[in-house]
Backbone as a printed PyTorch tensor [residue, N CA C, xyz], in Angstrom:
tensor([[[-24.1200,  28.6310,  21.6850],
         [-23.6500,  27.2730,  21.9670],
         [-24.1340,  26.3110,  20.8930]],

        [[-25.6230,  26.6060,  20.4070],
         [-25.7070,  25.7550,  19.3460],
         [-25.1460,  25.9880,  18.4480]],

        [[-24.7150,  26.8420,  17.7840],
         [-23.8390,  27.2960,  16.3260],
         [-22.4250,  26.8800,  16.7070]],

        [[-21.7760,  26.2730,  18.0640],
         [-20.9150,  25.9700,  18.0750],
         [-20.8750,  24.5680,  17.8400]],

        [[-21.8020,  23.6350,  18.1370],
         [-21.9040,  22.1800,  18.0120],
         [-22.1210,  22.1410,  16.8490]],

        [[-22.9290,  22.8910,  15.8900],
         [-22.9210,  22.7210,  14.0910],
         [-21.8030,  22.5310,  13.8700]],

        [[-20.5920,  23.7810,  13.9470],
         [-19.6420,  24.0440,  13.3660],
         [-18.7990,  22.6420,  13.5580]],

        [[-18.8390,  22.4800,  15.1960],
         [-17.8270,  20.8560,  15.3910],
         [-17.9330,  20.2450,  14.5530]],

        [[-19.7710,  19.4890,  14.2650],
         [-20.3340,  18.2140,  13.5780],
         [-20.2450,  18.8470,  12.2290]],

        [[-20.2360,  19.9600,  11.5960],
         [-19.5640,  19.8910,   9.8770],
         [-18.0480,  19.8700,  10.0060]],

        [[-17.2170,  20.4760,  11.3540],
         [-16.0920,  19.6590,  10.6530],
         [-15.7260,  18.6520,  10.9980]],

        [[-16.0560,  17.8660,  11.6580],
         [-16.2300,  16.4280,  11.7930],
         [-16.6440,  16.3390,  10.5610]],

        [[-17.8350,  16.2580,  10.0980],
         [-17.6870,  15.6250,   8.8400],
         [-17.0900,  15.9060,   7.6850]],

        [[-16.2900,  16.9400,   7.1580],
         [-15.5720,  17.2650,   6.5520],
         [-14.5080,  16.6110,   6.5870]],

        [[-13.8950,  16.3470,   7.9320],
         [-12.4980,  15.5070,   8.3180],
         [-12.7560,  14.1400,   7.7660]],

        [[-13.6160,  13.9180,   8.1940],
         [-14.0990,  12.3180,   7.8580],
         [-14.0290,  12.0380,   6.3620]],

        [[-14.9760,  13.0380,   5.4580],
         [-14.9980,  12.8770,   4.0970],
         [-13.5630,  13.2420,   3.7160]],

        [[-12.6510,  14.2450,   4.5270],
         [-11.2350,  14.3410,   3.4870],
         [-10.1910,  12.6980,   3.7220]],

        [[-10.8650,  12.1070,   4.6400],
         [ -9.7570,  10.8570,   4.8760],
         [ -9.3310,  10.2440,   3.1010]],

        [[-10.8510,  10.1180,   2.1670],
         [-11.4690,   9.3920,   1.1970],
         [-10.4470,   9.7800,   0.1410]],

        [[ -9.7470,  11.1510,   0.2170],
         [ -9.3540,  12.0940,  -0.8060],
         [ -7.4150,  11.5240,  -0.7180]],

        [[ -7.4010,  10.7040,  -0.3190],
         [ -5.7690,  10.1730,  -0.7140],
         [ -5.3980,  10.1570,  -1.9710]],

        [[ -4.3790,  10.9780,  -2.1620],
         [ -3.9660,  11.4980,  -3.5730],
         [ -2.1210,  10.8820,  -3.4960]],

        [[ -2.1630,   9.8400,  -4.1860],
         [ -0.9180,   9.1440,  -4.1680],
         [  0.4740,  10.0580,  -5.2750]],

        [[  0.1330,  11.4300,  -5.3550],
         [  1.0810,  11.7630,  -5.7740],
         [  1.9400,  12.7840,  -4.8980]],

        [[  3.5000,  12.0420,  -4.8910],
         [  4.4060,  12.2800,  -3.7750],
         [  5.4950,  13.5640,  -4.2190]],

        [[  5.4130,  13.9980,  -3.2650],
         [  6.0820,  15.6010,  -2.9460],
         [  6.9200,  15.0460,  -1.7810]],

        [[  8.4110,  15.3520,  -1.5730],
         [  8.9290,  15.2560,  -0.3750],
         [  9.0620,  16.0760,   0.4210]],

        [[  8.8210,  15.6700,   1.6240],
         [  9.0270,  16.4250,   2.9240],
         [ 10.2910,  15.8420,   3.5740]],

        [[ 10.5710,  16.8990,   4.6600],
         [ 12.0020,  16.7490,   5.1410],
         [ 11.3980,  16.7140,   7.0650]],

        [[ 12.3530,  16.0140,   7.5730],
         [ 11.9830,  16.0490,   9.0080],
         [ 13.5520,  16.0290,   9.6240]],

        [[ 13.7890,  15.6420,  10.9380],
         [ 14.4130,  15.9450,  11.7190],
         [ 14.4140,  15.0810,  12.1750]],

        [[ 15.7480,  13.5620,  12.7950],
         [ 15.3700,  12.6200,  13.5240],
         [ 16.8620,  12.8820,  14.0610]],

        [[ 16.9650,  12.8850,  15.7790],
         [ 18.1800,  12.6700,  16.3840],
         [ 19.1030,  13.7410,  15.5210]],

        [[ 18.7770,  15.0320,  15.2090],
         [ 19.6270,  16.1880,  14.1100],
         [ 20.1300,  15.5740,  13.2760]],

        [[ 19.7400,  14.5950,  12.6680],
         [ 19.9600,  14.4860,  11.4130],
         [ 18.0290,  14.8830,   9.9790]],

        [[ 18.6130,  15.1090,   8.9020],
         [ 17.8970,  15.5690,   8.1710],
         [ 17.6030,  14.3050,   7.2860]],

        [[ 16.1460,  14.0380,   7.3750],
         [ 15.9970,  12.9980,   6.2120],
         [ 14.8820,  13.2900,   5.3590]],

        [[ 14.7930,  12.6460,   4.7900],
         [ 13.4650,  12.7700,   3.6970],
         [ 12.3540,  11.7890,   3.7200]],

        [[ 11.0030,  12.0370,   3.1510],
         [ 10.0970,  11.0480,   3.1360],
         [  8.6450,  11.4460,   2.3230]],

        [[  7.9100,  10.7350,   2.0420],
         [  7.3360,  11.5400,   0.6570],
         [  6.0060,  11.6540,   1.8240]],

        [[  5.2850,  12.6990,   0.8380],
         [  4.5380,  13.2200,   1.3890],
         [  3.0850,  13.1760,   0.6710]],

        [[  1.7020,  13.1360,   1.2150],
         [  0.7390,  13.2390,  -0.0370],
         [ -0.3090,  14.0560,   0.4430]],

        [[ -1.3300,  14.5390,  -0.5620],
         [ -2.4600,  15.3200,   0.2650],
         [ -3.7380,  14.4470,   0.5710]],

        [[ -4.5080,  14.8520,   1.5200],
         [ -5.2780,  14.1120,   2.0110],
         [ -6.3010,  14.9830,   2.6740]],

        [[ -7.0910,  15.9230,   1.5440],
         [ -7.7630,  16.7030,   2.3930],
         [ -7.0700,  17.6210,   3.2650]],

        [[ -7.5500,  17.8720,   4.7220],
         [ -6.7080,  18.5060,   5.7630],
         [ -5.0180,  18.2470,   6.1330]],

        [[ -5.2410,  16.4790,   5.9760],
         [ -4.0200,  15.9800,   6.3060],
         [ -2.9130,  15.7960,   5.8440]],

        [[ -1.7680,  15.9060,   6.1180],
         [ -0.5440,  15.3320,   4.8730],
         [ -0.4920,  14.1850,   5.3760]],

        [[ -0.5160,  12.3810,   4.5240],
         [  0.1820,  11.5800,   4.5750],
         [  1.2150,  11.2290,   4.1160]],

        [[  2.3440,  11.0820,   5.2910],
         [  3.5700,  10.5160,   5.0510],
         [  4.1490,   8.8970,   4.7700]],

        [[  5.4320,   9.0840,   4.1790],
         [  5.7280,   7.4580,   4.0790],
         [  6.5870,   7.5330,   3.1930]],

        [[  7.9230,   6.4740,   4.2650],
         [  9.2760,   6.7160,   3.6300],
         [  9.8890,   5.5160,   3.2770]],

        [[  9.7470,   5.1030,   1.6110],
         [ 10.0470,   4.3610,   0.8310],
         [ 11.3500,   4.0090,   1.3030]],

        [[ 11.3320,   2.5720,   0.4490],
         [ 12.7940,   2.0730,   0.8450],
         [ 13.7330,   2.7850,   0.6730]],

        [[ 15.1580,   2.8800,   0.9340],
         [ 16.0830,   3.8280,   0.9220],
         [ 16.7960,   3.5040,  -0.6450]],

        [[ 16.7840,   4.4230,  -1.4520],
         [ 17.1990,   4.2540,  -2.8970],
         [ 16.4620,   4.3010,  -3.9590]],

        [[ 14.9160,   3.5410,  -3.4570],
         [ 14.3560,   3.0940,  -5.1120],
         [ 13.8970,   4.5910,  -5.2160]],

        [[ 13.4300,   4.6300,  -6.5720],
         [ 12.9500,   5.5370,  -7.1890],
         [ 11.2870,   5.5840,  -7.1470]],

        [[ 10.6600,   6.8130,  -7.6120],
         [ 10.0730,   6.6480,  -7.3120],
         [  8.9540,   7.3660,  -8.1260]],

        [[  7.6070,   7.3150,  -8.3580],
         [  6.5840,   8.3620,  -9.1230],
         [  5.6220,   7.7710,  -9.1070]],

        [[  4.5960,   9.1220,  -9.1910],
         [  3.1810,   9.0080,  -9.0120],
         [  1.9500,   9.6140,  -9.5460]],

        [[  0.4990,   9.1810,  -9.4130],
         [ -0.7830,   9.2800,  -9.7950],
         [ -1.5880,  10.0490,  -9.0430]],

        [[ -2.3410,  10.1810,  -8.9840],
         [ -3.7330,  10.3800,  -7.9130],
         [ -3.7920,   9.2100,  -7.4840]],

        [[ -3.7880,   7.8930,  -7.9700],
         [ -4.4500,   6.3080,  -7.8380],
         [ -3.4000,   5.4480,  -7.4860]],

        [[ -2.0970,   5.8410,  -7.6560],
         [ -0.7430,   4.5720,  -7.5970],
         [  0.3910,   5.4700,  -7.6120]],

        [[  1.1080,   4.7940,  -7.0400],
         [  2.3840,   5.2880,  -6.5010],
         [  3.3450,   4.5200,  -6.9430]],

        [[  4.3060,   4.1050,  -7.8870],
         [  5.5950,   3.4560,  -8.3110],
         [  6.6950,   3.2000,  -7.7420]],

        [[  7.0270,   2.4660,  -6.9630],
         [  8.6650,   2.6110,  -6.8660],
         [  9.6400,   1.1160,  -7.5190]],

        [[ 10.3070,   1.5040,  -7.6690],
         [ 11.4610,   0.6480,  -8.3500],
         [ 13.1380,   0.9820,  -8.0400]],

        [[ 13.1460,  -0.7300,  -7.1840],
         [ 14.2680,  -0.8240,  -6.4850],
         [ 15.8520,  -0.3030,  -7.4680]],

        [[ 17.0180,  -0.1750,  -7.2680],
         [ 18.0030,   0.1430,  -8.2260],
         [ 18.4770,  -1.3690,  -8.1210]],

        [[ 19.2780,  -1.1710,  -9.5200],
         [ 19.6150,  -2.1400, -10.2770],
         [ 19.0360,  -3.4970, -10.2580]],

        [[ 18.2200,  -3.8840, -10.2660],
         [ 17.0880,  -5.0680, -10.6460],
         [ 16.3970,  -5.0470, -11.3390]],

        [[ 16.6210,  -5.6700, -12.3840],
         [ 15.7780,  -5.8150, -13.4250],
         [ 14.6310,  -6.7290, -13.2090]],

        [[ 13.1610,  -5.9700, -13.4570],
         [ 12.0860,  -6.9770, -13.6080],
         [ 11.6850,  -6.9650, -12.2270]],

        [[ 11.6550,  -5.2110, -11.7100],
         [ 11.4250,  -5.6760, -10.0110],
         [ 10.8230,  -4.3700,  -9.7860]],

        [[  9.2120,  -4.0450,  -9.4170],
         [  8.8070,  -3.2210,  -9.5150],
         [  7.5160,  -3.0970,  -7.9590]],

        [[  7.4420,  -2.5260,  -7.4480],
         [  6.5930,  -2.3720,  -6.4670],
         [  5.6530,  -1.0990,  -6.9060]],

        [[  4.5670,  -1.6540,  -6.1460],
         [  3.3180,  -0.1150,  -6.2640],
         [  2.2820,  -0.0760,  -5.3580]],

        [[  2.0880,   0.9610,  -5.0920],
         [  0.7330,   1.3810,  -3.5460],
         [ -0.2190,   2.0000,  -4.4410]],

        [[ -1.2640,   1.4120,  -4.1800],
         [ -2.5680,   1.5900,  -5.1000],
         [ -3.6570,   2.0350,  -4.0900]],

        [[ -4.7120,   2.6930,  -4.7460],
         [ -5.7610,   2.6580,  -3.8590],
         [ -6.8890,   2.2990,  -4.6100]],

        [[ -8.1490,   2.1280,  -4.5890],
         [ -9.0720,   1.0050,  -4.5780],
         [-10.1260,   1.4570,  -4.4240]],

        [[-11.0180,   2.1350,  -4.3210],
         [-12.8560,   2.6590,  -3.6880],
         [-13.2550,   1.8200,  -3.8990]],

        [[-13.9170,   1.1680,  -2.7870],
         [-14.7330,   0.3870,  -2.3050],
         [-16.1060,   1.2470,  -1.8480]],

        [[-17.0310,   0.1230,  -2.4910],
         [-18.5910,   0.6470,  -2.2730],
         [-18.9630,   0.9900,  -0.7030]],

        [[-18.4430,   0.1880,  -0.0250],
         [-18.5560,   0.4190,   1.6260],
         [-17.7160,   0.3190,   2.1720]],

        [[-16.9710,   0.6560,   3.4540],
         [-16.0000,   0.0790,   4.1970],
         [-15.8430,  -1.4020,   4.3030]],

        [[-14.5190,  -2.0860,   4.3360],
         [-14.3370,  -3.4940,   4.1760],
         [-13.8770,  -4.0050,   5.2750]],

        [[-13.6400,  -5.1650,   5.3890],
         [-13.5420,  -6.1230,   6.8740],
         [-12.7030,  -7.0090,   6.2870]],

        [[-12.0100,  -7.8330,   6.9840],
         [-11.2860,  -9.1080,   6.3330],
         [-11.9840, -10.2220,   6.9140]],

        [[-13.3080, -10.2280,   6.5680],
         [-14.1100, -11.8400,   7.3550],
         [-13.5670, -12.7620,   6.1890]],

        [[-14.0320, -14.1220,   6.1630],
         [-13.6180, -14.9880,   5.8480],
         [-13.6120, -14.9710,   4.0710]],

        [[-15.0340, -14.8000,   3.9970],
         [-15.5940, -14.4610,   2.3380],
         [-14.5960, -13.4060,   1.5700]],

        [[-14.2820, -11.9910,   1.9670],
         [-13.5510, -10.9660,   1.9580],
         [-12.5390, -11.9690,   1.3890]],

        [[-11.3920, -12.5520,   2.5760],
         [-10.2460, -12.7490,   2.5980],
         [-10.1000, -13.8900,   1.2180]],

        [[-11.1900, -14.7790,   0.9730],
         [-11.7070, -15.9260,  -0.2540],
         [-11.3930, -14.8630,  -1.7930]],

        [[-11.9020, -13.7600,  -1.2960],
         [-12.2720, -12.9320,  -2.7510],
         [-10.5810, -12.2480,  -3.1800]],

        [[-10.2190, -12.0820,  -1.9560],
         [ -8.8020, -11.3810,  -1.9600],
         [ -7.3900, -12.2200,  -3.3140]],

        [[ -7.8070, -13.4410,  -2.0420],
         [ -6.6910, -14.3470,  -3.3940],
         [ -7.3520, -14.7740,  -4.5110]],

        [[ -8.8160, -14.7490,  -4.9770],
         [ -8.8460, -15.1880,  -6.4170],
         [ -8.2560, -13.7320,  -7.1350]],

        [[ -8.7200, -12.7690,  -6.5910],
         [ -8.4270, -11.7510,  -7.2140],
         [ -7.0420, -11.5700,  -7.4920]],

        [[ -6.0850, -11.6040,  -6.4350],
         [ -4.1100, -11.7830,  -6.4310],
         [ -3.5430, -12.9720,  -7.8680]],

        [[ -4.9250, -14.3530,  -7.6210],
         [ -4.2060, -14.7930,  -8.9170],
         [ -4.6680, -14.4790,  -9.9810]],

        [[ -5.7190, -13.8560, -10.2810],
         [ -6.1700, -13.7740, -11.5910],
         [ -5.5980, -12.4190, -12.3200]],

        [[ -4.7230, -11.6420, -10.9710],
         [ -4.0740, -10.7660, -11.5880],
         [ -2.4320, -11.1860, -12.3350]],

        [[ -2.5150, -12.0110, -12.1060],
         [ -0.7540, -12.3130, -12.2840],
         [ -0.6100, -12.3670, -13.8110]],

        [[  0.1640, -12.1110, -14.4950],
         [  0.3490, -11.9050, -16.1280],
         [ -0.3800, -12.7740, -16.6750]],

        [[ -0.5640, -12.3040, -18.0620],
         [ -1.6700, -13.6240, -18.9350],
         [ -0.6990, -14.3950, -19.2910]],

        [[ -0.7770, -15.7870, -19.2190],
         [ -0.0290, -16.5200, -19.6590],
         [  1.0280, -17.4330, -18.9760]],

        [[  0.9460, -16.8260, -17.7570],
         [  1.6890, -17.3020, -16.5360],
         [  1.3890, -18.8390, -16.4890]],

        [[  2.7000, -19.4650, -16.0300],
         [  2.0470, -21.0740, -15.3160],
         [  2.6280, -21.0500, -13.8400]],

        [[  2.4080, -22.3940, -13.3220],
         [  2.8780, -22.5070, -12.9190],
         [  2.0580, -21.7040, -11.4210]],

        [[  0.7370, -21.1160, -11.2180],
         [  0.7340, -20.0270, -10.5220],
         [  0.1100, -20.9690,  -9.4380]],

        [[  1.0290, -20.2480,  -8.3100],
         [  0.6150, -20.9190,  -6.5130],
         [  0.4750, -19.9570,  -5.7410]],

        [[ -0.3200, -20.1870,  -4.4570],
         [ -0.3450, -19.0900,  -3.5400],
         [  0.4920, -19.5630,  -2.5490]],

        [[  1.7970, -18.9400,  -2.3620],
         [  2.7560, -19.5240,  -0.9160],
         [  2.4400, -19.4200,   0.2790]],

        [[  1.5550, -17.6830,   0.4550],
         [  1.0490, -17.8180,   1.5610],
         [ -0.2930, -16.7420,   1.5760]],

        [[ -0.8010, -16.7280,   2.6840],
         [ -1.8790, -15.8620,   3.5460],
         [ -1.4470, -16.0620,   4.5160]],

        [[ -1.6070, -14.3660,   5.0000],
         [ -1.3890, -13.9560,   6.1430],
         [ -1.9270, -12.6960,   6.7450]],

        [[ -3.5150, -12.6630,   7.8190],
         [ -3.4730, -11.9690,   8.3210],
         [ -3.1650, -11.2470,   9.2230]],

        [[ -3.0120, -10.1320,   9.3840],
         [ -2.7290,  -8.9520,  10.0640],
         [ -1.0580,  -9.2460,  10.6100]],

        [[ -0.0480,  -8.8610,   9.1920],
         [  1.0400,  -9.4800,   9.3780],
         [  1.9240,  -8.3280,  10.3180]],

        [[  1.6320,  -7.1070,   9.8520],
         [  1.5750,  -5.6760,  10.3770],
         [  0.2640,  -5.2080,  10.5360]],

        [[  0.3200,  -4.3030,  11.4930],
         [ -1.0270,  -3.5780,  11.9950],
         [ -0.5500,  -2.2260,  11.3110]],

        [[ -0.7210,  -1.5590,  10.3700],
         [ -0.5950,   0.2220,  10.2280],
         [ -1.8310,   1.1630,  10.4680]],

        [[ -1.1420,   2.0210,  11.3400],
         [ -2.2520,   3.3080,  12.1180],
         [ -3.4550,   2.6600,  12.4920]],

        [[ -2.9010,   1.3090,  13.5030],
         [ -4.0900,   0.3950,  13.6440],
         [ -4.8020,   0.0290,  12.8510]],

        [[ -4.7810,  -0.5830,  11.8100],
         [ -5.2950,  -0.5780,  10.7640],
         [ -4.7340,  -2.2490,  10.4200]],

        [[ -5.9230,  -3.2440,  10.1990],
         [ -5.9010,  -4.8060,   9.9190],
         [ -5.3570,  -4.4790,   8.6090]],

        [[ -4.7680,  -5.5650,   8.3670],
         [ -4.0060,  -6.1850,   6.7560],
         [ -4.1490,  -7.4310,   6.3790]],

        [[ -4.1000,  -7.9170,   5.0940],
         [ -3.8440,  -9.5390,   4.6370],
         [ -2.8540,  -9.1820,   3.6300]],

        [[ -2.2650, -10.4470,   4.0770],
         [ -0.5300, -10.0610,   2.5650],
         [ -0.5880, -11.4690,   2.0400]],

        [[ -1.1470, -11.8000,   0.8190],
         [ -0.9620, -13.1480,   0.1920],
         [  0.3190, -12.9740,  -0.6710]],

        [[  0.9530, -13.6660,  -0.7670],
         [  2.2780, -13.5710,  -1.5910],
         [  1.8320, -15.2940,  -2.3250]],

        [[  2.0590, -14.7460,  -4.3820],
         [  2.2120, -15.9660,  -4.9800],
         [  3.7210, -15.9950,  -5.5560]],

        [[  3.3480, -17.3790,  -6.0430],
         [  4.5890, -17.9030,  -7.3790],
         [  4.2920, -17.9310,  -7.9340]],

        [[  5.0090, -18.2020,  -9.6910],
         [  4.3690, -18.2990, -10.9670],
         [  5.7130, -17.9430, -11.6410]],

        [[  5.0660, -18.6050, -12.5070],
         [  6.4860, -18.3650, -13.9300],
         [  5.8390, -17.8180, -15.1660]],

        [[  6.5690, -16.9390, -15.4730],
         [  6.0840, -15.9470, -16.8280],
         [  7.5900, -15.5760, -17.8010]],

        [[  7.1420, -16.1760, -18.8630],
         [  8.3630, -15.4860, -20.0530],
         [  9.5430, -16.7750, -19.5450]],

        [[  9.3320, -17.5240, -19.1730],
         [ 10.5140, -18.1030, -18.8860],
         [ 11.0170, -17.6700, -17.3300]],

        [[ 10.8730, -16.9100, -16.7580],
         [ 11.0430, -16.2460, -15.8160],
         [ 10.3960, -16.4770, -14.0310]],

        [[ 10.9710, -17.2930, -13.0420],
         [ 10.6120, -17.5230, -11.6580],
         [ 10.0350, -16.2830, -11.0900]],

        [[  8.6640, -15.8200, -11.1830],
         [  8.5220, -14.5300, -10.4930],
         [  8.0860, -14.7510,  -8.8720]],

        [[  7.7890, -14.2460,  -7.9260],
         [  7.1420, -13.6560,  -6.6120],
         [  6.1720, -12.1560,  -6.8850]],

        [[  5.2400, -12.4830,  -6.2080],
         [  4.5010, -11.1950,  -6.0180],
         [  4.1880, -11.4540,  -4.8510]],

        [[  4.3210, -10.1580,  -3.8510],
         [  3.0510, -10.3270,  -2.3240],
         [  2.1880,  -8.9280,  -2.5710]],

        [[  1.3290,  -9.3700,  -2.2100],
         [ -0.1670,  -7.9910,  -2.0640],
         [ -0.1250,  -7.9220,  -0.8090]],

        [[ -0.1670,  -6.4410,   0.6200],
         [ -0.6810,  -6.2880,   1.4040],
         [ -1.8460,  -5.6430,   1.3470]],

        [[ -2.8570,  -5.7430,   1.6210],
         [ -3.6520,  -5.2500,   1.6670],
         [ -4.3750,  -4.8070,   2.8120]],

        [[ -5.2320,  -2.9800,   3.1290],
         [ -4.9920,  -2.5280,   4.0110],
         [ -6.5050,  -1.6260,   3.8640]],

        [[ -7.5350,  -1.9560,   4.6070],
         [ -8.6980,  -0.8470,   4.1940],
         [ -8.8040,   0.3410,   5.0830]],

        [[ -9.1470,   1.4130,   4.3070],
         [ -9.2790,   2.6270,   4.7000],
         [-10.2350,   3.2930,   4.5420]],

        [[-11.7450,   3.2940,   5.2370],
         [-12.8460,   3.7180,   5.2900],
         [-13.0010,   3.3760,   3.6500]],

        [[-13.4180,   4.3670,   2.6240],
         [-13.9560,   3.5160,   1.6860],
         [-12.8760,   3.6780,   0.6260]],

        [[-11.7430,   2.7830,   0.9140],
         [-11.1280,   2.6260,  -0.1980],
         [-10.1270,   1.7350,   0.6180]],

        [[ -9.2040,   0.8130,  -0.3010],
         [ -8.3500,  -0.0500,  -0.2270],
         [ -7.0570,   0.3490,  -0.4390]],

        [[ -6.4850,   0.2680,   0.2410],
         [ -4.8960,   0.6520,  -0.3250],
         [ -4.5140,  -1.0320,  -0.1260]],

        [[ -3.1590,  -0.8330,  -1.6070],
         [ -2.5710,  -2.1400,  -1.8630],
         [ -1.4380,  -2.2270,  -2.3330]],

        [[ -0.1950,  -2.6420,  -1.4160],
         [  0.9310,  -2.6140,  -1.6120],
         [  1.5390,  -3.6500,  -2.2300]],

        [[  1.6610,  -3.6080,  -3.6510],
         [  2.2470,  -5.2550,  -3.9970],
         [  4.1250,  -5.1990,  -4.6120]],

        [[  4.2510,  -5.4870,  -4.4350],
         [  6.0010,  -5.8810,  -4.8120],
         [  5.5560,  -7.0120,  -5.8190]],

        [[  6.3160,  -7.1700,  -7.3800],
         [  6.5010,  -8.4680,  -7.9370],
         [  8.0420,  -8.1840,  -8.5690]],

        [[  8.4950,  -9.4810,  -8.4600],
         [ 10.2870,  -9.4680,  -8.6020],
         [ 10.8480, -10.8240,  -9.2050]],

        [[ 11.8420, -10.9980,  -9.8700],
         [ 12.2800, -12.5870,  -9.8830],
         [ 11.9220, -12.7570,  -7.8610]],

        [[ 12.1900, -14.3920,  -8.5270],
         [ 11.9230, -15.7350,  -7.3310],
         [ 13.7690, -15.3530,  -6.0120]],

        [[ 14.9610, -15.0330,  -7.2710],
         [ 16.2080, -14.9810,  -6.3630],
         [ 15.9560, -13.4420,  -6.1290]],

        [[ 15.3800, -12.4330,  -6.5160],
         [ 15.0440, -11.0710,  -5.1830],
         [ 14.6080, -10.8780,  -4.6700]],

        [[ 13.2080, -11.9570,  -4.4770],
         [ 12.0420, -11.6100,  -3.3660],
         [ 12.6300, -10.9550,  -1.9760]],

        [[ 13.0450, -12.2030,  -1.5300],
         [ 13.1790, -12.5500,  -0.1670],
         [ 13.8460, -11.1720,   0.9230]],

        [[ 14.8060, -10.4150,  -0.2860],
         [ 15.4800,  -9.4150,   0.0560],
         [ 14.7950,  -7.8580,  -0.2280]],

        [[ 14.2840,  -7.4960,  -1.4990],
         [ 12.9600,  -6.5000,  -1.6590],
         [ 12.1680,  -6.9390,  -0.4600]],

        [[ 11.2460,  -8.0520,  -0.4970],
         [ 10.0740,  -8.0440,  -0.1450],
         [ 10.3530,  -7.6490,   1.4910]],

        [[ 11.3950,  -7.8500,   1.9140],
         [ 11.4170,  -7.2670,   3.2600],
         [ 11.8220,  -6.0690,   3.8190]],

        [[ 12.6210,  -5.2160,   2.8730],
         [ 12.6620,  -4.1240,   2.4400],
         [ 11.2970,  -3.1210,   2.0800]],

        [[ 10.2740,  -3.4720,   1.2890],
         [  9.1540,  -3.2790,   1.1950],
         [  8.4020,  -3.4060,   2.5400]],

        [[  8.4310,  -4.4690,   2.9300],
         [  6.8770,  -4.4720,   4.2720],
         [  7.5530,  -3.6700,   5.5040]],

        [[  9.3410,  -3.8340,   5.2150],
         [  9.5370,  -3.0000,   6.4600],
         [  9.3970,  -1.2590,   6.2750]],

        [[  8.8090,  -0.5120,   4.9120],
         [  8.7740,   0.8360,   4.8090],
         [  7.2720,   0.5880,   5.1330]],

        [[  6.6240,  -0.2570,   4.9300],
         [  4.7310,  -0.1120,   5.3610],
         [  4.6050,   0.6310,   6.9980]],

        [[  5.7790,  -0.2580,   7.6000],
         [  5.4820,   0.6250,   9.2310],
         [  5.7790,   1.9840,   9.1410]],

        [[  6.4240,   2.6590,   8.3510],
         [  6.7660,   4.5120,   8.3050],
         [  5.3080,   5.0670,   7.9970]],

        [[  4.4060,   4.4410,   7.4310],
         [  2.9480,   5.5010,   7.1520],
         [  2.6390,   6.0130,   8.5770]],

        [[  2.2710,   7.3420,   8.2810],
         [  1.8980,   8.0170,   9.5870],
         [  0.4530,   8.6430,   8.8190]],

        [[ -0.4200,   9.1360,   9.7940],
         [ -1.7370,   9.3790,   9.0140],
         [ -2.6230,   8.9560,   8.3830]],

        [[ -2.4400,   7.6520,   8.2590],
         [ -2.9940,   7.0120,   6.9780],
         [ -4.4580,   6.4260,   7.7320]]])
């Protein structure tokens, strides 16, 4: 009986440590909904496969660290799911959520003007129970009205981060396209 409670508590912890091992490069899997056959990408995760089924069309490729997709025919319109290691597990307290948007603007192209934050918003979606903040800015670069939104989503010790940036006239239509494939993660 005791060599059976070891075995549980190492793979318990084994499970636990493979959560960490999200490998953002996508292989598709096929499922079955109502007999019809669809597709949806797939990743390794240790024990687990995580799933998650991109918008319908864009294209798509990947890293160990980031995942690409890019909508068809839009130019200058690129989305990506990143992940992040973080020194400890993260929280969205107040300080957190402070650090979140300097970080969203100081990423936006060099040279940009014009740069605003339109919004914050926590926990806009909940995934696999799992809290989020999605700041979406403005800014103009190259001559060019852009949008970006970041969701952001922690996962024991690492961050996953879904950002879409697009002209200002495709947001509205990507970007909802985008947050509505965030609810397909299963596993995560």
């Amino acid at each position: 009986m005791d060599s059976l409670i070891r075995l549980l508590l190492l793979g318990a912890l084994f499970a636990g440590s493979a959560q960490a091992e999200l490998l953002l490069i996508p292989r598709t899997a096929e499922y079955t909904l109502d007999g019809v056959k669809l597709q949806q990408l797939a990743f390794a995760d240790g024990v687990t496969v995580v799933t998650y089924q991109s918008p319908r069309g864009w294209e798509y490729s990947g890293s160990s660290t980031k995942l690409t997709l890019r909508p068809p025919n839009r130019a200058q319109a690129e989305a990506t799911i990143t992940k992040i290691p973080l020194a400890k597990p993260g929280n969205f307290d107040e300080e957190s959520l402070k650090k979140l948007v300097d970080e969203a603007i100081a990423q936006v192209p060099k040279g940009s003007e014009n740069v605003s934050v339109v919004s914050e918003e926590k926990n806009p979606l909940m995934i696999q129970r799992k809290e989020t903040f999605l700041v979406t800015l403005a800014y103009t670069a190259y001559g060019q009205k852009m949008s970006r939104s970041i969701l952001f989503l922690n996962r024991g010790n690492e961050q996953i981060r879904s950002q879409l940036t697009c002209r200002e006239a495709d947001f509205k239509e990507l970007h909802r396209a985008f947050l509505a494939s965030q609810y397909t993660w299963q596993q995560l």
